[in-house]
C-alpha positions as CSV (number, residue, x, y, z in Angstrom):
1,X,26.6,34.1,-32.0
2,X,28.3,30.5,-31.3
3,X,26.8,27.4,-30.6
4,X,28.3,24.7,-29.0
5,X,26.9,21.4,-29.9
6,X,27.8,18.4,-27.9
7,X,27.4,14.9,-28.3
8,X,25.1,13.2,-25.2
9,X,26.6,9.9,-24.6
10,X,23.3,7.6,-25.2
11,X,22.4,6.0,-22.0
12,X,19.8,3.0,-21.8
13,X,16.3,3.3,-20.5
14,X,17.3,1.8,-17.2
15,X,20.2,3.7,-16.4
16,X,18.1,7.2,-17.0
17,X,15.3,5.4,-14.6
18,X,17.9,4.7,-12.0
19,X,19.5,8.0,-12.2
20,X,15.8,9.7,-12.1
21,X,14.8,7.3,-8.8
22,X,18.3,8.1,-7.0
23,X,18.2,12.1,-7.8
24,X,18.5,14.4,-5.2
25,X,17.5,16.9,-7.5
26,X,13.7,16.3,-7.7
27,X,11.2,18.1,-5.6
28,X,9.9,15.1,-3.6
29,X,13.1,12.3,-2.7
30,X,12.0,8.9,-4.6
31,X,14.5,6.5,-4.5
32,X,14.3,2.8,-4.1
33,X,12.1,2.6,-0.8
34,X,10.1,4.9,-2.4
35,X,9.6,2.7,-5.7
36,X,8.1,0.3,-3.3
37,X,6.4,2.5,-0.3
38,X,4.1,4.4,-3.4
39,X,2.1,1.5,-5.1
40,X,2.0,-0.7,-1.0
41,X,0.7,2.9,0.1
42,X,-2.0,3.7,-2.9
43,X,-2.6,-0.1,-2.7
44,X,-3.6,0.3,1.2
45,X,-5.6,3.3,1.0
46,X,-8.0,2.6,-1.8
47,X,-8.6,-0.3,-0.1
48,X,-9.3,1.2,2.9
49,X,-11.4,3.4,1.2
50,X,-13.5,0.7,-0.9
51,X,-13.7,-1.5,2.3
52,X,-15.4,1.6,4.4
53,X,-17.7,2.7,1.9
54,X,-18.8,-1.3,0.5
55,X,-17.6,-4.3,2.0
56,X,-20.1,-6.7,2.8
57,X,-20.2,-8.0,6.8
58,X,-17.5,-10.0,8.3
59,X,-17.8,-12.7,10.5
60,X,-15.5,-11.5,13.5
61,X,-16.0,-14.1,15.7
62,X,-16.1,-17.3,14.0
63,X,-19.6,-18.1,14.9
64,X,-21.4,-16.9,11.5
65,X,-22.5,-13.8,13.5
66,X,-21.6,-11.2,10.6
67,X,-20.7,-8.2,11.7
68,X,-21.3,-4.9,9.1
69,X,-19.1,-2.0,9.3
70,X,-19.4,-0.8,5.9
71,X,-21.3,3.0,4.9
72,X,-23.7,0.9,2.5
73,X,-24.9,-1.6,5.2
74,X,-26.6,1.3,8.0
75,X,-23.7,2.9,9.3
76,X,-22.7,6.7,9.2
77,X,-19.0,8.5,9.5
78,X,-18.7,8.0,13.1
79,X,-20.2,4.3,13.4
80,X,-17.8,2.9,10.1
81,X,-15.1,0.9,10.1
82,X,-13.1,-1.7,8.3
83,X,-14.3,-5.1,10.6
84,X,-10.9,-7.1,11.6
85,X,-10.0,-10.4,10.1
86,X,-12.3,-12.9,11.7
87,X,-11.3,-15.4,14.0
88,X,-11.7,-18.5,11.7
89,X,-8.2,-17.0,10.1
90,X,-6.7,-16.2,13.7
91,X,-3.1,-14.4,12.9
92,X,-2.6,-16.1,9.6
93,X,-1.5,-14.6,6.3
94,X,-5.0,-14.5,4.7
95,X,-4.2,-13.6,0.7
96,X,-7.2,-13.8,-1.9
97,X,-5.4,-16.6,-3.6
98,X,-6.1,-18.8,-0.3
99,X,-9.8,-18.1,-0.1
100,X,-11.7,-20.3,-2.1
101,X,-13.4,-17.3,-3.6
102,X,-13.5,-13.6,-3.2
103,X,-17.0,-14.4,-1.3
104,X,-15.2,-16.3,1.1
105,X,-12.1,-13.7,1.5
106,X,-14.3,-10.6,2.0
107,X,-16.8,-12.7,4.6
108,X,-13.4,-13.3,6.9
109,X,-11.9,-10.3,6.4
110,X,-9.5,-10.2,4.0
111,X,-9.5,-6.7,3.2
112,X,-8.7,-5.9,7.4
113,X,-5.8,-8.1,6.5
114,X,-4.8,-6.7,3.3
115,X,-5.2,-3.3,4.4
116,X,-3.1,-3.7,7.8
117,X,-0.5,-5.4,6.2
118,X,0.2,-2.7,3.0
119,X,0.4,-0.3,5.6
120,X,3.1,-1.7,7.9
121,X,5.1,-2.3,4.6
122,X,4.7,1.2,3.4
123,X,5.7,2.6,6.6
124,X,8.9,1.0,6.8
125,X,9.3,1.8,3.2
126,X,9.3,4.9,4.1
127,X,11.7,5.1,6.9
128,X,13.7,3.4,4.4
129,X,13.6,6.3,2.3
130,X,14.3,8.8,4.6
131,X,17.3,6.6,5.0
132,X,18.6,6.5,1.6
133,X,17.8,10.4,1.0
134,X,20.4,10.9,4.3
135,X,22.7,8.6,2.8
136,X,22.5,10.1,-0.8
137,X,23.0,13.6,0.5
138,X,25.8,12.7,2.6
139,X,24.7,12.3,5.9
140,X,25.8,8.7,6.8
């Protein structure tokens, strides 16, 4: 019985990375959208998640009227839901390092925002991916 032993060229942490990310050989298509759609995507549902089950009341409407949507202020399954960014912030990028505290973010609802905004990117992240698995195999 013969063995054949060959030498690997050694290839640096990165290039294995890339050629792992770019492979068309793994079950689920990574690549680089993907490198980006997976933590904006986590990032948006936990949020979501948190923000059903615990955020405090929102002032909607600017005029210190909270509004509660959360499961752990009164409301069930069908009456939940994440309360929209209030209209103090209007259609302005709202991050938590704006707010003068997290208080202050959660009250005008930053996590509406945050949530929202996660999403859209992951989406087109993800498009982006099914373009670059198209291109990879070929196809453009």
């Amino acid at each position: 019985m013969t063995a054949i032993l060959e030498r690997r060229e050694s290839e640096s942490l990165w290039g294995r990375f890339c050629n792992w990310i770019t492979s068309t050989e793994n079950r689920l298509y990574i690549g680089w959208f993907g490198v980006l759609m997976i933590p904006t995507l986590l990032t948006a549902t936990s949020v979501f998640i948190i923000a059903f089950i615990a955020a405090p009341p929102v002032d909607i409407d600017g005029i210190r009227e909270p509004v509660s949507g959360s499961l752990l202020y009164g409301n069930n399954i069908i009456s939940g839901a994440i309360i929209p960014t209030s209209a103090a912030i209007g259609l302005h990028f709202y991050p938590i390092w704006e707010a003068a505290s997290v208080d202050e973010w959660l009250y005008n609802g930053g996590p509406y925002e945050l949530v929202v905004l996660h999403f859209l990117l992951g989406v087109a992240c993800y498009m982006g991916r099914e373009w670059e698995l198209s291109f990879r195999l070929g196809m453009r």
